[in-house]
N, C-alpha and C positions, 0 to 999 in steps of 0.2 A: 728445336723441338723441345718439349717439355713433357716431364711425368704427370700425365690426369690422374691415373690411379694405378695399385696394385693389385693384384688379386691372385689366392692361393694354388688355382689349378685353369689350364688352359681353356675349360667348359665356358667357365663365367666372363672368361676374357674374350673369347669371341662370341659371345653375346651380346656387351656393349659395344663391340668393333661394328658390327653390325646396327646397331641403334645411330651411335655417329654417324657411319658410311650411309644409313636411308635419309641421314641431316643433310649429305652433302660434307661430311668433315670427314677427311683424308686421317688416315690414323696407323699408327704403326705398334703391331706386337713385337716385343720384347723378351728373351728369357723364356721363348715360346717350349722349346725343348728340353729344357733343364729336367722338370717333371718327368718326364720320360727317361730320363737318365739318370734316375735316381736320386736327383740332385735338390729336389726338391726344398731346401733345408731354409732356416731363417735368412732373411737376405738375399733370398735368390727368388724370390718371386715374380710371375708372372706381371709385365708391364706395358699400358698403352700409354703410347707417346702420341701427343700432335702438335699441331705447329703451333708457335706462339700467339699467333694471332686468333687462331681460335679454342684457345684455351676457355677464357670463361665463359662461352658460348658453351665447349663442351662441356663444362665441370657443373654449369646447371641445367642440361636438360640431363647428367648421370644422375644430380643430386634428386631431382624433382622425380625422375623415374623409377630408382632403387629406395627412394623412401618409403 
């Protein structure tokens, strides 16, 4: 698995999880609750993961979509 991106609050991140998953790209939140605990701080941010193999498959339809 690999980091596609980060993002500062859980809102934004199931967002794109959502975008992926209508791809067809399996995707895993990360650090999903930290937010919630307070914890929110630098370095701890919200993360999706996916599998290596479709990584730049995912990393360009985030890039082409959030442009």
């Amino acid at each position: 698995m690999k980091i596609l991106d980060k993002y500062p609050d859980i809102y934004q991140a199931h967002i794109v999880q959502g975008m992926l998953e209508n791809e067809g790209i399996e995707c895993e939140i990360v650090n999903e609750n930290l937010p919630f605990l307070g914890m929110g701080v630098a370095g701890f941010d919200v993360r999706i993961l996916v599998r290596d193999e479709d990584y730049e498959r995912a990393k360009t339809l985030i890039d082409a979509t959030l442009d």
